[in-house]
N, C-alpha and C positions, 0 to 999 in steps of 0.2 A: 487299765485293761477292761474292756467292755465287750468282747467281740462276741458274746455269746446269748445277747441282747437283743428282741427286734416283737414291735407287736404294739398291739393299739392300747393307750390307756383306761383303767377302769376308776370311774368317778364316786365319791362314796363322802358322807356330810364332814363337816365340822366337828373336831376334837379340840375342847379346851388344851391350852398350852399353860406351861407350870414355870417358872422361874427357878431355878438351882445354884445355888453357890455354896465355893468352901468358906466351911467358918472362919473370920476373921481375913476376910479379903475383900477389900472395897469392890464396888459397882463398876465396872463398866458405864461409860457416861452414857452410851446406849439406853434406852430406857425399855423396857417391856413393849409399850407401848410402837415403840417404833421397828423393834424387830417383829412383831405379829403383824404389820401391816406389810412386812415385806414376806414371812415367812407362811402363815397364816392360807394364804389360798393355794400350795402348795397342797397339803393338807386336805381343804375342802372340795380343790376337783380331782383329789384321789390320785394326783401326782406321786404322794407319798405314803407310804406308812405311817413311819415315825421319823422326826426327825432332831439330831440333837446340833446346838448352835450354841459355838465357844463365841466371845470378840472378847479383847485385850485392849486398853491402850491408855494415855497417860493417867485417866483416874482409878484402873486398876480392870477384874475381870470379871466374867461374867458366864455362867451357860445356862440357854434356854432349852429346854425341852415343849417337843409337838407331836401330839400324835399317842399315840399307843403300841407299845411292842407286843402285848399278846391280848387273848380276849379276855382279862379284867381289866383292861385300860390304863394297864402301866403305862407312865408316861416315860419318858427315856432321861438319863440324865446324867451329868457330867462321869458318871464310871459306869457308863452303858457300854460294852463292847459291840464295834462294826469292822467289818472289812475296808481297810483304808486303799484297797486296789493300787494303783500308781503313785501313790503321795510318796508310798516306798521306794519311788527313784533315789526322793531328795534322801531319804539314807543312806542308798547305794554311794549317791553322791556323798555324801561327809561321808563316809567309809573312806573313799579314794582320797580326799581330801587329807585326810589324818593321813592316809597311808603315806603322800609324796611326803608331805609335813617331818614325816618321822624315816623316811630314806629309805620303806618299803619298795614302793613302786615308782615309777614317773609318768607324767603324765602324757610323754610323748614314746611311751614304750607301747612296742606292738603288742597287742593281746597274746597271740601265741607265744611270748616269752611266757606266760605265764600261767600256758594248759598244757598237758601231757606232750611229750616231744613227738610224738608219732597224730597226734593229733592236727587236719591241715585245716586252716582259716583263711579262706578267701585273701585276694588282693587284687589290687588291680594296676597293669603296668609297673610292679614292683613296687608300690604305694601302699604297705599294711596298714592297720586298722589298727589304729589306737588306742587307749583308755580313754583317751580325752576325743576322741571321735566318738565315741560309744556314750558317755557319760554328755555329747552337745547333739545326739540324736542326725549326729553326721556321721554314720558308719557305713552307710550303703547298704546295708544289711537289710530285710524285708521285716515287715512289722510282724507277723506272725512266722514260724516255723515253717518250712515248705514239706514237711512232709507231716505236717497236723491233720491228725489224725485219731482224735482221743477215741479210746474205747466206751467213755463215757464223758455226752456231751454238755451233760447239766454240772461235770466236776471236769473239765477239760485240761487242765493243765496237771492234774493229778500224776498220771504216767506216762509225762514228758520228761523222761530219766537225761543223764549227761550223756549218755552212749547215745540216746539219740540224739541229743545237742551234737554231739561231733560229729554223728555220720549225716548230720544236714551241713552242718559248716563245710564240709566235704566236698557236700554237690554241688552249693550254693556258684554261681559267676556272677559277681557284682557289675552292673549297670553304668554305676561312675565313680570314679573317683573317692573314696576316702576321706572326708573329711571337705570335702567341695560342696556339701548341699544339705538340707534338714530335711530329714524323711524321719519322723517317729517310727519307735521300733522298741518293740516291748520285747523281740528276742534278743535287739544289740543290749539294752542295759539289766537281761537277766542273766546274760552272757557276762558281762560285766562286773555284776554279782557273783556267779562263779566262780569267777577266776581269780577275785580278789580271798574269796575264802580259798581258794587252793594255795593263794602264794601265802597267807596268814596261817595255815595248817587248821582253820575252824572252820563246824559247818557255818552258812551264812546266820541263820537265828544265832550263833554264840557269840558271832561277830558284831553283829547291831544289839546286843546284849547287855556283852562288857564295854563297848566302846562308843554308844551311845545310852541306853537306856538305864544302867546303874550307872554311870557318872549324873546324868539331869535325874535321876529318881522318877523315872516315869515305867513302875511295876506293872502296868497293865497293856502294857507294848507289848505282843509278842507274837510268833507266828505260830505255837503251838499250844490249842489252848489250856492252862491247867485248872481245875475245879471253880476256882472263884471266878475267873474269866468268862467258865463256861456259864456257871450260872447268872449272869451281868449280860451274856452274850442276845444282840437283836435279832429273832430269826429272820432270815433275809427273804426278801420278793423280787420277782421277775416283771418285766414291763408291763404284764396285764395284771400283774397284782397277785401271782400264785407264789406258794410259799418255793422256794430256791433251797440248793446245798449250798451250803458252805467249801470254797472251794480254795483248794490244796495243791499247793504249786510246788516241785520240783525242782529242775534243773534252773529254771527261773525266777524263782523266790526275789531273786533283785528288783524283778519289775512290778511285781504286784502281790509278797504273800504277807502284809503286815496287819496286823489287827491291832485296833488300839481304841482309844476314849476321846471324848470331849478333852477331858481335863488332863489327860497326859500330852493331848496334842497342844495343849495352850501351853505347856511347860516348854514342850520343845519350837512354837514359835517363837516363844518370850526368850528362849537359849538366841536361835537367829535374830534375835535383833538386840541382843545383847544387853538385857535388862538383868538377868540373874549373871553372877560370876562362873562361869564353867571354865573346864580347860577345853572343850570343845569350839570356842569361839574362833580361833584362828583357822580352823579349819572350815567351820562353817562359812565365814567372809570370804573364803575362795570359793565357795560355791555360789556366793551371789555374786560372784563377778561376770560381768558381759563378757560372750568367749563369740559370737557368732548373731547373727539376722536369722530372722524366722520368716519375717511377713513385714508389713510395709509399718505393722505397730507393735513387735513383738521381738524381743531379743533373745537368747536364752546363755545363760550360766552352765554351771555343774547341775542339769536336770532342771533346773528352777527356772519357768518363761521369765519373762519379765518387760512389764508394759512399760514402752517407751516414754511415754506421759507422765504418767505417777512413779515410776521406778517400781511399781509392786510386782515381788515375786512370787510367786502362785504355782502350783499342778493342781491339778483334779485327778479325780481316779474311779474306777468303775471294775466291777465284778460282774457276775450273775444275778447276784441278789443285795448289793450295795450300789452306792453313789458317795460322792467324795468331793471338798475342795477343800483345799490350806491358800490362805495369804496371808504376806504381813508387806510391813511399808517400811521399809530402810527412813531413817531419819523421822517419824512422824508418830513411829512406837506404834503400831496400829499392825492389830492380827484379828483375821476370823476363820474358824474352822466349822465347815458344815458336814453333817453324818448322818447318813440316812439309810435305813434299810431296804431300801426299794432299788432299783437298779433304772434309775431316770437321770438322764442330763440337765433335767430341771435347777438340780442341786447348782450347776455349774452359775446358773442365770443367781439363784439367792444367794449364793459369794459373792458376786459381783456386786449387786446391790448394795448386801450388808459392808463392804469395802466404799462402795461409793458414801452410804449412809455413816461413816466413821471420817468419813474426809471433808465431810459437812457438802456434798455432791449433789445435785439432784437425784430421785432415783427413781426409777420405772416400776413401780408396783405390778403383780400378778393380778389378771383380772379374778375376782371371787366365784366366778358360777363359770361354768361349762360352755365354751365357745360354742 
């Protein structure tokens, strides 16, 4: 989710970056060295705030801090709280997952089995909208709400209640077909979220709670923040660099209300690619499965793209005042997660990198000074 983002960069020096890791956990074979030369001018043309940088992979892990979260020049560091925006698909996603798994839901069940009966959700030619259309961003559904309309534009998705999720699903006339085409859609997979806590009888925070985050032990997940959180938490910034709210999503919480860490997120890529024992794992593998095409190099899973080349599945994610990327590499054991308090697509380009830089790739460095 980024939609509330637009505006010229402001450029400001160079901030020493700090190395961070948990005790008694080997290095990332990444060396300091190579992640500042990707991470590093991000940074110094003012791209960023601060930014914190998990990678993972066979010789263990690692997270870098850059940048500064407030003006004593904290640097950020693997239990620095950010707004992870979209990465909270793949949630939604292993939500669903578990759910067929365990004879909750299915995948090919229409969504309105599983919202209020009086409640109407679009179709088209008799062709409902499925979980698994909603969760492969083939819902036909429009990417924002059509009657968005926040009362407050710097916390937008705040008083986007269900009532009014339903009386747009109401108005909505789908375009095409169901499940015929990838159009991203931040309201089909918060819809999605929804409904999966309505058919589970939890709100969705209890849902990604119990059923993800105390099984991997990653305490610092969460969508509502509690004191320790809070005080861990990176005030967020806007594209020109002004401080941001933190923002509070509603009926949508599927698509983008997750806050979480460096070092929680490394926990739950190391779940996906199957290095720690979880009962989460078989759930998780259906979500990296190919369901659908995106583009001529791009597949997509349960919410998870995934590049035809490398097999790496990836989201990004964006807020008001965050930036976000998760990947990891099926077969190659290789995760990086980037977290930044600034609300720039930049983040998206230093995942990239730092994944090519773990696959032993060439990689496209940021220039250091101001174009």
């Amino acid at each position: 989710m980024r939609e509330a983002t637009v505006g010229p960069m402001r450029f400001f020096g160079l901030i020493a970056a700090v190395l961070v890791m948990a005790p008694g956990i080997a290095s990332a074979s990444l060396s300091q060295t190579q992640v500042d030369e990707i991470v590093q001018p991000a940074i110094q043309m003012g791209s960023c705030k601060a930014i914190a940088v998990g990678v993972l992979d066979a010789q263990g892990r690692a997270v870098f801090g850059y940048g500064a979260i407030d003006s004593h020049g904290t640097k950020p560091d693997g239990q620095t709280v950010f707004e992870i925006g979209s990465i909270t698909k793949t949630f939604t996603a292993t939500l669903l997952a578990q759910m067929v798994l365990s004879g909750e839901v299915k995948l090919d069940e229409p969504v309105k089995d599983l919202l209020p009966a009086d409640v109407k959700v679009p179709a088209k030619d008799g062709r409902a909208i499925t979980l698994l259309d909603l969760a492969t961003q083939r819902s036909a559904l429009p990417r924002l709400p059509v009657s968005f309309d926040p009362a407050d534009w710097t916390n937008p998705y705040a008083d986007y209640t269900p009532q009014k999720l339903y009386a747009d699903l109401a108005m909505i006339q789908l375009a095409q077909m169901p499940g015929e085409k990838y159009e991203y859609s931040n309201l089909g997979v918060g819809l999605l979220g929804h409904a999966l806590s309505l058919r589970a009888g939890k709100s969705y925070e209890n849902l990604i709670v119990d059923r993800i985050c105390t099984p991997l032990g990653m305490s610092h997940t969460r969508i509502t923040l509690d004191a320790a959180m809070r005080a861990k938490l990176a005030p967020g910034h806007d594209w020109v660099g002004q401080e941001a709210k933190n923002w509070d999503i509603d009926a949508l919480a599927g698509a983008g209300a997750i806050r979480s860490t460096a070092d929680d997120m490394l926990i739950y890529l190391a779940a996906n690619l199957n290095l720690t024992e979880t009962p989460l794992w078989s759930a998780m593998r259906m979500t990296h499965e190919r369901r659908a095409g995106v583009d001529d190099h791009t597949d997509i899973g349960l919410a998870w793209h995934i590049a035809r080349r490398t097999g790496t599945r990836w989201h990004d994610g964006g807020t008001g005042g965050y930036s976000s990327y998760a990947a990891f590499v099926p077969g190659r054991n290789v995760a990086v997660v980037v977290l930044s308090n600034s609300s720039n697509p930049i983040v998206d380009r230093l995942g990239i990198q730092l994944v090519k830089a773990e696959l032993g790739e060439k990689i496209e460095a940021l220039p250091t000074t101001r174009p």
